[in-house]
MOPAC internal coordinates of N, CA, C and O (Angstrom, degrees):
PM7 1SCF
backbone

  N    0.0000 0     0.00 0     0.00 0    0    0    0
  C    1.4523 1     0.00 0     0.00 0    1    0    0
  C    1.5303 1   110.96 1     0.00 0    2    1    0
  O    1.2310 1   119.42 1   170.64 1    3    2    1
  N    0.9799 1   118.72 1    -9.36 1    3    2    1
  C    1.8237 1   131.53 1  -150.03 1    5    3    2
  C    1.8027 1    79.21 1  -112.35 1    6    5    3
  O    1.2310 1   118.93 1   114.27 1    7    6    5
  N    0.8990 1   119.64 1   -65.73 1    7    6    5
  C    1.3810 1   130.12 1   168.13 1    9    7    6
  C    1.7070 1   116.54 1   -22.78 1   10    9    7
  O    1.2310 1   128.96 1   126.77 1   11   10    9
  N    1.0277 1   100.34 1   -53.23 1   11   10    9
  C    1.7526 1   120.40 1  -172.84 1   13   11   10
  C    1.4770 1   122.99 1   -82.59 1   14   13   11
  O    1.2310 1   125.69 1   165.53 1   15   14   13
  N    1.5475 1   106.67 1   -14.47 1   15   14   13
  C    1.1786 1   124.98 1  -160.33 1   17   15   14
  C    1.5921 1   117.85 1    59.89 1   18   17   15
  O    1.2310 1   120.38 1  -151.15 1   19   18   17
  N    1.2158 1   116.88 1    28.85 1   19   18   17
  C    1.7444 1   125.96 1  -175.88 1   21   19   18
  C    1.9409 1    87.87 1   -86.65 1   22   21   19
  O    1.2310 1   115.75 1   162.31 1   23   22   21
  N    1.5663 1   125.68 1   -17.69 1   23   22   21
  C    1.3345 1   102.67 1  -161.09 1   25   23   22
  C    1.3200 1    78.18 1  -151.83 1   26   25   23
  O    1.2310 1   122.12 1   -40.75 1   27   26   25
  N    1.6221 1   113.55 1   139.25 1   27   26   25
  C    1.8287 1   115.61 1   146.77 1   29   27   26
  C    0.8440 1   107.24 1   -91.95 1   30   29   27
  O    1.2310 1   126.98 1   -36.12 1   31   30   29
  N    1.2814 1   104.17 1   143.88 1   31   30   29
  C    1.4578 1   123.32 1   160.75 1   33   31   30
  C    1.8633 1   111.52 1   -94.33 1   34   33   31
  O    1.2310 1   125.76 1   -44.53 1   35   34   33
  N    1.4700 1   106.54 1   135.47 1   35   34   33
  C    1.5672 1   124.22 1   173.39 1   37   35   34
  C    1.5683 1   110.91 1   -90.06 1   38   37   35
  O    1.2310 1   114.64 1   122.13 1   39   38   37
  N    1.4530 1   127.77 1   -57.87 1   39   38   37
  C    1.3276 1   102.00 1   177.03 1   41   39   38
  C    2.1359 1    92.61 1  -160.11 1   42   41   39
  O    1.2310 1   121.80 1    -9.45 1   43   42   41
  N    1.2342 1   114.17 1   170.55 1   43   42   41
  C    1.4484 1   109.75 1   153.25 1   45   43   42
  C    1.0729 1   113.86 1   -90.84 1   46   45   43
  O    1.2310 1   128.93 1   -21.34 1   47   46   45
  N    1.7339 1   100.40 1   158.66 1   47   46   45
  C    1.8792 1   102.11 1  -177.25 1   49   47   46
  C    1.4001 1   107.76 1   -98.05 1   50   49   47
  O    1.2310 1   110.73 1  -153.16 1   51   50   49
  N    0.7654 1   135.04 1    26.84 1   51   50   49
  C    1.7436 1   148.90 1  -176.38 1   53   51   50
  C    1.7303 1    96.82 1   -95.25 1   54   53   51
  O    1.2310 1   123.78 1   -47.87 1   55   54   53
  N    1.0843 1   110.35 1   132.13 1   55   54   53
  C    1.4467 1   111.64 1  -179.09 1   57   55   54
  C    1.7625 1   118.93 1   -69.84 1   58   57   55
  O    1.2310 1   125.90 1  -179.65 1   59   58   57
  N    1.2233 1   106.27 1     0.35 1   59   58   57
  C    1.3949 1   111.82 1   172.78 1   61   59   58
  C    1.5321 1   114.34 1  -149.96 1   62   61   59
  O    1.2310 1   117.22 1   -42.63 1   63   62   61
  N    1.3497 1   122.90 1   137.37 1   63   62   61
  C    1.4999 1   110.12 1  -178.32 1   65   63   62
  C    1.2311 1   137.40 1   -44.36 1   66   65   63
  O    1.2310 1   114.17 1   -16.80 1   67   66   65
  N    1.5010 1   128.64 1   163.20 1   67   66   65
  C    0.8920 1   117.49 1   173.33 1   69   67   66
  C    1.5155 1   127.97 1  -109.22 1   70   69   67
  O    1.2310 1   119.10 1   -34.06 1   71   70   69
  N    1.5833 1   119.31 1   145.94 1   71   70   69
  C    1.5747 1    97.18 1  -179.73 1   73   71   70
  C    1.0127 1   146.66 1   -64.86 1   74   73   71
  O    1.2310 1   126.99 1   177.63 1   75   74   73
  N    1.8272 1   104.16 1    -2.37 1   75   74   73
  C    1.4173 1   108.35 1   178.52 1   77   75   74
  C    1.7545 1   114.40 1   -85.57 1   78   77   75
  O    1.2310 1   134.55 1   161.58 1   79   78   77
  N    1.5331 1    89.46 1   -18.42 1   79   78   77
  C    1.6955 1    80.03 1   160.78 1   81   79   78
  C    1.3751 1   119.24 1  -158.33 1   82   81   79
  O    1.2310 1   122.52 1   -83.93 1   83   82   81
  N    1.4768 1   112.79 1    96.07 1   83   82   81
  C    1.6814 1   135.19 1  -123.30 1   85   83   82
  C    1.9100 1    94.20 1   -97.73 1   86   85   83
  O    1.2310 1   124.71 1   173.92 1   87   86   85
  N    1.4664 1   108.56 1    -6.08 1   87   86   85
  C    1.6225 1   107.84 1   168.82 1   89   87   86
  C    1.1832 1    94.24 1  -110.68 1   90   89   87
  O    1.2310 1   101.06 1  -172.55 1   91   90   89
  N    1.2080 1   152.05 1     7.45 1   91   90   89
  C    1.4697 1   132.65 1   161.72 1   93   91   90
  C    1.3880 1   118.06 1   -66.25 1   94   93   91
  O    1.2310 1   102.66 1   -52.18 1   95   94   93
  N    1.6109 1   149.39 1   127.82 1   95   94   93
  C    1.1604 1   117.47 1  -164.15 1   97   95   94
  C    1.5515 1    85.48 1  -100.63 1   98   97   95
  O    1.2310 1   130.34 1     6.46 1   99   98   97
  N    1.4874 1    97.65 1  -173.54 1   99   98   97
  C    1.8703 1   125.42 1   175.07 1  101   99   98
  C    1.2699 1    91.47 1  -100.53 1  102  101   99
  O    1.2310 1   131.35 1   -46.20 1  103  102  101
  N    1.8086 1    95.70 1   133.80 1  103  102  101
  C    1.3180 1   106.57 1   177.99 1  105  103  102
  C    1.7760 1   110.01 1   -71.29 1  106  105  103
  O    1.2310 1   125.17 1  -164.73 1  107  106  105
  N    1.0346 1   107.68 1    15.27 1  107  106  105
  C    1.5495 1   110.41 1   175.41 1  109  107  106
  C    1.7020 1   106.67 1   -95.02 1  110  109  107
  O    1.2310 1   120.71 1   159.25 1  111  110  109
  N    0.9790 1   116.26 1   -20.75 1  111  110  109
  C    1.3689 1   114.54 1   166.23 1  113  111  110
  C    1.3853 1   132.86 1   -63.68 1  114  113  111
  O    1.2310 1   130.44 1   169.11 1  115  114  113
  N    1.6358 1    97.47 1   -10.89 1  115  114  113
  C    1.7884 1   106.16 1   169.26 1  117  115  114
  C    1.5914 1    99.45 1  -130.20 1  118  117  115
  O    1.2310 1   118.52 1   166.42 1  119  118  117
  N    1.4949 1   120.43 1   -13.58 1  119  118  117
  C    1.2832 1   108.56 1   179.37 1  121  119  118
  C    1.3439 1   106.22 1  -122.10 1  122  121  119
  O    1.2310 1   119.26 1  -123.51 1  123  122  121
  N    1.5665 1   119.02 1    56.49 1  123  122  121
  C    1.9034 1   116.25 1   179.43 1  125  123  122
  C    1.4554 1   127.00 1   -21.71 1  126  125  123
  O    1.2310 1   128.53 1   -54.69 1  127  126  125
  N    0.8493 1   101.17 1   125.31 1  127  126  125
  C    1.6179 1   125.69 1  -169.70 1  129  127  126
  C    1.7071 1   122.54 1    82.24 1  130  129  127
  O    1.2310 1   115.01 1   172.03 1  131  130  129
  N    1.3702 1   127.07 1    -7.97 1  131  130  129
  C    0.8677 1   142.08 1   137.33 1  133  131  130
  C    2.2139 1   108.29 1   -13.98 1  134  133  131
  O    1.2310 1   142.34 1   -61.82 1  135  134  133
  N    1.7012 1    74.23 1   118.18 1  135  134  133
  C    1.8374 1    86.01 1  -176.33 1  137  135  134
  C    1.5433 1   107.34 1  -152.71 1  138  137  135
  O    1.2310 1   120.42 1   -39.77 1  139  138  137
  N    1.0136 1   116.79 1   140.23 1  139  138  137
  C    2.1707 1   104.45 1   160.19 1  141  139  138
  C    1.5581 1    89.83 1   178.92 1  142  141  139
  O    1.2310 1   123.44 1   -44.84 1  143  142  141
  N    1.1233 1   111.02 1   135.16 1  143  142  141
  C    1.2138 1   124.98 1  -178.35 1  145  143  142
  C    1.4334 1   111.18 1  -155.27 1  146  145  143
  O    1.2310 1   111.92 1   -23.79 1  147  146  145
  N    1.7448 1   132.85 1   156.21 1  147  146  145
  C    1.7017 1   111.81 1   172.08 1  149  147  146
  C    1.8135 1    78.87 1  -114.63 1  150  149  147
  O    1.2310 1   141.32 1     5.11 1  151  150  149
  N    1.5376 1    76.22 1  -174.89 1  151  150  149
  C    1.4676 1   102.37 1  -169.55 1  153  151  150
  C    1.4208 1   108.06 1  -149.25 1  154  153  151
  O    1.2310 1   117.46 1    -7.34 1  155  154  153
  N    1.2850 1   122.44 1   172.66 1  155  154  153
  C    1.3942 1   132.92 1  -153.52 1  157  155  154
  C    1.6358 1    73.81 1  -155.77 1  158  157  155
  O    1.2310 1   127.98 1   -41.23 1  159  158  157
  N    1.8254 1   102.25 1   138.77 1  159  158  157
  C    1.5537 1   119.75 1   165.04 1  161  159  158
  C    1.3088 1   102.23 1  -151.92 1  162  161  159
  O    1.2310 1   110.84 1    17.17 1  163  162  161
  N    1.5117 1   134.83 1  -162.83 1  163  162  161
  C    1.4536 1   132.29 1   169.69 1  165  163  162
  C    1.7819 1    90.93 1  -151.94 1  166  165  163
  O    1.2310 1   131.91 1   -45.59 1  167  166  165
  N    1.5004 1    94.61 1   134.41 1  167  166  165
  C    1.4019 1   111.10 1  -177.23 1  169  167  166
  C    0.9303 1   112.21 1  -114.99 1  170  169  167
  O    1.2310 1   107.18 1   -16.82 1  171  170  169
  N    1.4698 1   141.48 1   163.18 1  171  170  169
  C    1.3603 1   155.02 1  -174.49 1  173  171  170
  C    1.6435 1   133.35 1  -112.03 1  174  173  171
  O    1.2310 1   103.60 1   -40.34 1  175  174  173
  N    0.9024 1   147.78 1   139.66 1  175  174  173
  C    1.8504 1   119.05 1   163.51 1  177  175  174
  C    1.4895 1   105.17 1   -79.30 1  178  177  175
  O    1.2310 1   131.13 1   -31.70 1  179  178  177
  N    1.8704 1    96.12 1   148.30 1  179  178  177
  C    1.5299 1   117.74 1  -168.94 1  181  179  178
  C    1.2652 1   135.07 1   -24.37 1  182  181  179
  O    1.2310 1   134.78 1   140.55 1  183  182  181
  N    1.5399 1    89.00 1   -39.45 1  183  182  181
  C    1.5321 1   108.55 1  -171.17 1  185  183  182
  C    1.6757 1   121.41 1   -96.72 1  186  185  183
  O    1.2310 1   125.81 1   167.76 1  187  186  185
  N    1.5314 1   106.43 1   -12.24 1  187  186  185
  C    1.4367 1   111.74 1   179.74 1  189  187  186
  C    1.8019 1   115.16 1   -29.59 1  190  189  187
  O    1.2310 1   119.52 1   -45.51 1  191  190  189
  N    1.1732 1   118.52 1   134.49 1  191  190  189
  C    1.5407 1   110.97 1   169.29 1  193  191  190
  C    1.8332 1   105.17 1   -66.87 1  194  193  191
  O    1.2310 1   132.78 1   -28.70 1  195  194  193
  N    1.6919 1    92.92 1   151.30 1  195  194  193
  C    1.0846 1   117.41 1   177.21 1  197  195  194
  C    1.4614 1   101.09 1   -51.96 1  198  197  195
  O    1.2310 1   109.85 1   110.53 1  199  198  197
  N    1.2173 1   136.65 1   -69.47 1  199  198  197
  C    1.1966 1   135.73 1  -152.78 1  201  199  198
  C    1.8700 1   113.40 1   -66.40 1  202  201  199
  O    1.2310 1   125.08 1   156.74 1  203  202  201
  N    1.4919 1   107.84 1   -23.26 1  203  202  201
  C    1.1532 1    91.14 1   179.87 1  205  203  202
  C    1.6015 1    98.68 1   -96.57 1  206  205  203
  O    1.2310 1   112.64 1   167.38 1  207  206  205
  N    1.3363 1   131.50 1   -12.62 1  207  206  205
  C    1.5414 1   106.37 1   167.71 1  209  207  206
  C    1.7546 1   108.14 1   -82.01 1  210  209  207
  O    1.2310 1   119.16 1   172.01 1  211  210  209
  N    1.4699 1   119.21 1    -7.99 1  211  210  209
  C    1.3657 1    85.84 1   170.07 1  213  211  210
  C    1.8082 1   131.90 1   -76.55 1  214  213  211
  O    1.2310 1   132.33 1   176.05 1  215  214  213
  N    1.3961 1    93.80 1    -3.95 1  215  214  213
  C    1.6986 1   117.02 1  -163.56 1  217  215  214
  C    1.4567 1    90.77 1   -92.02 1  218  217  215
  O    1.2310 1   127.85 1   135.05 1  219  218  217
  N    1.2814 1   102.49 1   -44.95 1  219  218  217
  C    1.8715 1    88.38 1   164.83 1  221  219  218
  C    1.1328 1   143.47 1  -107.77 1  222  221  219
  O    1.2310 1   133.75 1  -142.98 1  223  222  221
  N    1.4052 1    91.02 1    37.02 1  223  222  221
  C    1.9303 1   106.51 1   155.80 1  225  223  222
  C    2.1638 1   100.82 1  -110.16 1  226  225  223
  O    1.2310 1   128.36 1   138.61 1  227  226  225
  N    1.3283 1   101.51 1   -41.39 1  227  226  225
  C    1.1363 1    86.03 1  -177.86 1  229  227  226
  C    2.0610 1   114.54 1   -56.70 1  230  229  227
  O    1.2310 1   128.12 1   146.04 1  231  230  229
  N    0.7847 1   101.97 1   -33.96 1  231  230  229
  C    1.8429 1   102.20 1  -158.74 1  233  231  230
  C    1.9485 1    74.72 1   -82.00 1  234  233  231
  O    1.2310 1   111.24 1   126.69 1  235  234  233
  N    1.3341 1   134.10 1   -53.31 1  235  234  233
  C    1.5196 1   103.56 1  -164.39 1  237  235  234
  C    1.6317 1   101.92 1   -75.85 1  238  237  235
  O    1.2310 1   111.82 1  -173.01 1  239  238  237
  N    1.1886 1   133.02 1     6.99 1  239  238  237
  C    1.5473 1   133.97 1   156.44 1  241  239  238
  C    1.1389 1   117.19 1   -58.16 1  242  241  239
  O    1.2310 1   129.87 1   127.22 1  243  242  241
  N    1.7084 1    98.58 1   -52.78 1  243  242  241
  C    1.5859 1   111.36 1  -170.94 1  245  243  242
  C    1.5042 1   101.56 1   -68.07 1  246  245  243
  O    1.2310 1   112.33 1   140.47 1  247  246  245
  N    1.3474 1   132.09 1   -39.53 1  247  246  245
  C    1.3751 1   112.96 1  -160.32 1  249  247  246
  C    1.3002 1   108.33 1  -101.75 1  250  249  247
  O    1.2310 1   117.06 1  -162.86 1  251  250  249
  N    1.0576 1   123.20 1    17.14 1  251  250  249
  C    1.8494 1   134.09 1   175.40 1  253  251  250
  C    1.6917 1    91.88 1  -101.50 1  254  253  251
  O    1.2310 1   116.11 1   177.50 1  255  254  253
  N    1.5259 1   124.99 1    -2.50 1  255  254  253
  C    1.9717 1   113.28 1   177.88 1  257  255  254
  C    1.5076 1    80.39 1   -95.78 1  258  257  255
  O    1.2310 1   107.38 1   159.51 1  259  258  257
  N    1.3125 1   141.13 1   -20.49 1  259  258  257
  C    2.0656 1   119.62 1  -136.42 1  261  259  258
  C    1.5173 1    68.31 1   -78.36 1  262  261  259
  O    1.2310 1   135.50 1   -10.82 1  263  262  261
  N    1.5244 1    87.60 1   169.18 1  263  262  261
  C    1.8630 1   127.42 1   161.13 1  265  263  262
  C    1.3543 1   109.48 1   -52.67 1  266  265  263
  O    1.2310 1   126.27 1   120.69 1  267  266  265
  N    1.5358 1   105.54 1   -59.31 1  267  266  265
  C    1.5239 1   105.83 1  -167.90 1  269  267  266
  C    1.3938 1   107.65 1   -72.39 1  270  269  267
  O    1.2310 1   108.83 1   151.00 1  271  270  269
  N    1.6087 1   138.52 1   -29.00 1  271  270  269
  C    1.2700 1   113.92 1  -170.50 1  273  271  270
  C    1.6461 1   103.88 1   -99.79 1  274  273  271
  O    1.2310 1   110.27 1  -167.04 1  275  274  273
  N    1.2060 1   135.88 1    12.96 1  275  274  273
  C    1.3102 1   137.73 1   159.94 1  277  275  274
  C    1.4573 1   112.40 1   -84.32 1  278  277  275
  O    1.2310 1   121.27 1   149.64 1  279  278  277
  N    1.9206 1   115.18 1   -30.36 1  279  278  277
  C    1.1956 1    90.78 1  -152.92 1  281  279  278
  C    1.8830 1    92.44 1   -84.97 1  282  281  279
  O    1.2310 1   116.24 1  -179.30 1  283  282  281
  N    1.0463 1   124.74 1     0.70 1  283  282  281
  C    1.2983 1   141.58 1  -130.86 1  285  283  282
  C    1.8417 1    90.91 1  -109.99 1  286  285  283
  O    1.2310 1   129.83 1   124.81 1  287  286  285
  N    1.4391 1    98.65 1   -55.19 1  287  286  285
  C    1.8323 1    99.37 1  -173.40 1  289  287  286
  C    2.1141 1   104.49 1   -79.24 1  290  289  287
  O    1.2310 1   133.07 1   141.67 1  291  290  289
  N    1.7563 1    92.35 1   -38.33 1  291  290  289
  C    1.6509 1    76.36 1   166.97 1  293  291  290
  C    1.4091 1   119.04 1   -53.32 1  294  293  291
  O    1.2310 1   117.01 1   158.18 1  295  294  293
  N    1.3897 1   123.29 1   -21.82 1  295  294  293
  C    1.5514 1   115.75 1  -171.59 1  297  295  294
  C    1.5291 1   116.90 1   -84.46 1  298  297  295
  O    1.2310 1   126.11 1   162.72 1  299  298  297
  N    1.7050 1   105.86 1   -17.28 1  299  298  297
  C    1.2809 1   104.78 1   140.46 1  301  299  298
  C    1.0186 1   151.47 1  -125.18 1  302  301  299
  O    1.2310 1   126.29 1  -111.52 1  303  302  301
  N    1.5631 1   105.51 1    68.48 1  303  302  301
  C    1.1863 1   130.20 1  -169.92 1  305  303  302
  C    1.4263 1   135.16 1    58.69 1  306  305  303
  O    1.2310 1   122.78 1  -174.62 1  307  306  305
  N    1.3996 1   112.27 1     5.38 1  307  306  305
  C    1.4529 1   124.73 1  -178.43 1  309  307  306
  C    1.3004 1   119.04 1   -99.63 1  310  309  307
  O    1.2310 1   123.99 1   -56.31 1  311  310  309
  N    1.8773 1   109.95 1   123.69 1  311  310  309
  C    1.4977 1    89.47 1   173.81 1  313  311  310
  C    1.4497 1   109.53 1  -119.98 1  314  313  311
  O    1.2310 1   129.93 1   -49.37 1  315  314  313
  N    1.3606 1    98.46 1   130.63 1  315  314  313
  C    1.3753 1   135.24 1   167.39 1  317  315  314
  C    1.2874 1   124.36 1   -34.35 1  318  317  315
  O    1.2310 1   116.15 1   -83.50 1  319  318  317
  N    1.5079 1   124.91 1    96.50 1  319  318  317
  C    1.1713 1   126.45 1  -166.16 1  321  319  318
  C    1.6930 1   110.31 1  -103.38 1  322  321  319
  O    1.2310 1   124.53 1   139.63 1  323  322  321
  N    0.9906 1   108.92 1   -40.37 1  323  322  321
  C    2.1211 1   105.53 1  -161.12 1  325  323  322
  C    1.0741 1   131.97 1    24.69 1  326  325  323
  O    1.2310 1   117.25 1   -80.51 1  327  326  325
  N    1.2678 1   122.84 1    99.49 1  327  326  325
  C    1.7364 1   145.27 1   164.24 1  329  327  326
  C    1.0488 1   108.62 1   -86.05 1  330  329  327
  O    1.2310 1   142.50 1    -3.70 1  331  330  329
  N    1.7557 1    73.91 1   176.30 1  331  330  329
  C    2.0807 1    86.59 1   177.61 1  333  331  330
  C    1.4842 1   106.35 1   -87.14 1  334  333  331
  O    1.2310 1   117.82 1   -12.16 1  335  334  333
  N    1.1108 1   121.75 1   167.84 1  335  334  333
  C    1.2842 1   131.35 1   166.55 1  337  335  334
  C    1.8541 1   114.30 1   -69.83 1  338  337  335
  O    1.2310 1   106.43 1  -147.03 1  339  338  337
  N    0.8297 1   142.83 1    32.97 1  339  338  337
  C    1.3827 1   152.77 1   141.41 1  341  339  338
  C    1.6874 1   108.33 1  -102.79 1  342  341  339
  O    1.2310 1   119.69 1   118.66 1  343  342  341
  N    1.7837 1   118.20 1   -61.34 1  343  342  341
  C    1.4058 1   115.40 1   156.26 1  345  343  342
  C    1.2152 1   109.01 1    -2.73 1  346  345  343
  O    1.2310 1   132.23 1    81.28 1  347  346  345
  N    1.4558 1    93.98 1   -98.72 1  347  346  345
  C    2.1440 1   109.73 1  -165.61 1  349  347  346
  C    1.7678 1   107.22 1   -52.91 1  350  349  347
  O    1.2310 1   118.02 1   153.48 1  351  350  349
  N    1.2459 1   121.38 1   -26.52 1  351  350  349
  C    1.4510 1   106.19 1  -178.65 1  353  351  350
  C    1.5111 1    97.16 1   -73.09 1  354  353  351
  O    1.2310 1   113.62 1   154.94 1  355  354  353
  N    1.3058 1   129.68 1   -25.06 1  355  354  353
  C    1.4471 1   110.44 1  -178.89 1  357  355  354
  C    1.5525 1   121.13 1   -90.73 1  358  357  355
  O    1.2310 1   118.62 1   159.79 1  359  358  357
  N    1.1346 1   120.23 1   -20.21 1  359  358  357
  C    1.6682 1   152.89 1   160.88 1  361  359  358
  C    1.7432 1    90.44 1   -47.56 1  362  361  359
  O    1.2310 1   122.28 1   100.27 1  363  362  361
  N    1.3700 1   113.24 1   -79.73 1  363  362  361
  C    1.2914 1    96.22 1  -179.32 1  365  363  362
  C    2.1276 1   126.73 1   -77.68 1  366  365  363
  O    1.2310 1   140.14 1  -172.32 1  367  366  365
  N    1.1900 1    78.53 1     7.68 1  367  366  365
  C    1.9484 1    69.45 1   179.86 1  369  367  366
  C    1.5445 1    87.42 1   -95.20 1  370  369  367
  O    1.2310 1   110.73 1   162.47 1  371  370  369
  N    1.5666 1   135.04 1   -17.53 1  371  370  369
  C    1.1283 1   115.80 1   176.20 1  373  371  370
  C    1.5866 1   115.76 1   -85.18 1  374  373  371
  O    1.2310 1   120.14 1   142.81 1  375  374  373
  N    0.7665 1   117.34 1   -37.19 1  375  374  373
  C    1.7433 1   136.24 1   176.96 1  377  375  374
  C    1.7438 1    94.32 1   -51.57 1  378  377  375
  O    1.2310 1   121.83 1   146.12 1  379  378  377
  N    0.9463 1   114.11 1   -33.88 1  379  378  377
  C    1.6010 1   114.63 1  -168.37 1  381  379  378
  C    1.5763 1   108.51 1   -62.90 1  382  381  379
  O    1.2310 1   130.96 1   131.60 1  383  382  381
  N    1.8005 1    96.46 1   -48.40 1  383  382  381
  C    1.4519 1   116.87 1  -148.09 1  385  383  382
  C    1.8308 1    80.74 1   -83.21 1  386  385  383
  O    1.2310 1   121.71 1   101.93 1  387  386  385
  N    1.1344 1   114.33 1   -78.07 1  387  386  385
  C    1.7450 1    97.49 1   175.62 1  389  387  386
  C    1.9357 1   124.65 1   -12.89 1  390  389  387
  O    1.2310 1   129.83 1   105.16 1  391  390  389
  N    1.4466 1    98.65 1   -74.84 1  391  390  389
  C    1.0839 1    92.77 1   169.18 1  393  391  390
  C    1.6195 1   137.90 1   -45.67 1  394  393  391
  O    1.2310 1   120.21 1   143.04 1  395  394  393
  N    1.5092 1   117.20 1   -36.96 1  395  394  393
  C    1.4247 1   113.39 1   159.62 1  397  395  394
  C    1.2856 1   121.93 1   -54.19 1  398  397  395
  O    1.2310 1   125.30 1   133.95 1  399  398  397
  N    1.6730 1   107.43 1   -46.05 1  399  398  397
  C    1.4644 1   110.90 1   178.07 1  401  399  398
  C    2.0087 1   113.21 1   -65.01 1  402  401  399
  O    1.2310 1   121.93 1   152.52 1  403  402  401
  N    0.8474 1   113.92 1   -27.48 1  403  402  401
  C    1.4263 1   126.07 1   157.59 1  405  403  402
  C    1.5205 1   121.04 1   -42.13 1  406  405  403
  O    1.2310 1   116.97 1   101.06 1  407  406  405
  N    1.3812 1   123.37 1   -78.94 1  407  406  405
  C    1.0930 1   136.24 1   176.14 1  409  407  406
  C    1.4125 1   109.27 1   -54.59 1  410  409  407
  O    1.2310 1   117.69 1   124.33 1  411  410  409
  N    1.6005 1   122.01 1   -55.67 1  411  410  409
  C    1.6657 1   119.97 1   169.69 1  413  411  410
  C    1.4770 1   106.79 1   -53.75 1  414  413  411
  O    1.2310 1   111.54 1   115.66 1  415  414  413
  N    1.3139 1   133.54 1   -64.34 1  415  414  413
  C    1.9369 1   118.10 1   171.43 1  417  415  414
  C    1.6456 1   106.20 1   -39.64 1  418  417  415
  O    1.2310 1   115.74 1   142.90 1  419  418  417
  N    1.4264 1   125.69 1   -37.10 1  419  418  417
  C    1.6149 1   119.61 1  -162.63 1  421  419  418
  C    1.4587 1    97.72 1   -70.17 1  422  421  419
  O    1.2310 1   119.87 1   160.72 1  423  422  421
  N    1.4386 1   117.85 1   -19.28 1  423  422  421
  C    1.6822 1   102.66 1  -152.55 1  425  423  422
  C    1.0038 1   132.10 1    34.44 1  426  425  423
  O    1.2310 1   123.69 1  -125.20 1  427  426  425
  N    1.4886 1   110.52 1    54.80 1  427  426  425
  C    1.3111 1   143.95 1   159.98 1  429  427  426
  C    1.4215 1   115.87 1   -70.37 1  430  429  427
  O    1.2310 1   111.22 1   -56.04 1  431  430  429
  N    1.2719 1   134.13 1   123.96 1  431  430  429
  C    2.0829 1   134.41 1   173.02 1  433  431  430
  C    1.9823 1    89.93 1  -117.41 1  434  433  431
  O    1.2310 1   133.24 1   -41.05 1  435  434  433
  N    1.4436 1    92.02 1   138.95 1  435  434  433
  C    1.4523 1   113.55 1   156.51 1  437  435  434
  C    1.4394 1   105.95 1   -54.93 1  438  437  435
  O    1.2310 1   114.84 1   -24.61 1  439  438  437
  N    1.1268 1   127.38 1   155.39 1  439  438  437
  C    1.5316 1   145.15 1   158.68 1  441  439  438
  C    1.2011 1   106.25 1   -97.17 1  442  441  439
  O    1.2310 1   121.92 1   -22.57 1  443  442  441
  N    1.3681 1   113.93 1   157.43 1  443  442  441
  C    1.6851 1   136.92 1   150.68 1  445  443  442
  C    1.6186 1   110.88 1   -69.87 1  446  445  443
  O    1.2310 1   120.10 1   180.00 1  447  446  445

C-alpha cells in the first residue's frame, strides 16, 4: 500500500532502517532510543537433548542463508537473522527485562 501511495508511511519501528525501504527513517531518529520490533525464534521443551537441538539450529541456520528462503521472508518484510542457540537465549532474557521495564514505566496492572 506504501508502494502505491494508497498509505504514507511516517517512520519504521526498528531502531535502524530498513533495506527494503532505505529513505524511510526510524522513528528513533526523532524519538532516541525508540525501538519495538516482533520476532520469530523456535523453542524447545526443557529437557530436549543437547544434540538434537544443536542439529536443529544448525539445519534452520542453514536454510535462513538459501536464496529461496531469504528472498521469500524479505518479501515479507522479515529479516532473517539465525543464531546460535546461546545468542537467542540471551536476545530473549534481554527482550524480557525491557519489556518488564516497559510495562512498570506504562503503569500498566493486570486485570481479573
Amino acid at each position: 500500500m506504501i508502494k502505491s501511495g494508497k498509505l504514507r508511511a511516517l517512520g519504521v519501528t526498528t531502531a535502524k532502517r530498513t533495506p527494503l525501504m532505505p529513505d524511510l527513517p526510524s522513528i528513533s531518529e526523532s524519538v532516541p532510543g525508540y525501538e519495538w520490533f516482533g520476532f520469530y525464534g523456535l523453542v524447545a521443551p526443557a529437557k530436549t537433548p543437547p544434540a538434537i537441538l544443536s542439529k536443529l539450529n544448525t539445519e534452520v541456520v542453514k536454510a535462513l542463508t538459501t536464496s529461496i528462503v531469504r528472498e521469500r521472508m524479505t518479501d515479507l518484510g522479515v529479516d532473517a537473522i539465525g543464531s546460535s542457540q546461546k545468542d537467542f537465549a540471551l536476545f530473549l532474557t534481554e527482550h524480557v527485562k525491557k519489556m518488564k521495564e516497559a510495562v512498570k514505566v506504562s503503569g500498566a496492572k493486570p486485570e481479573d
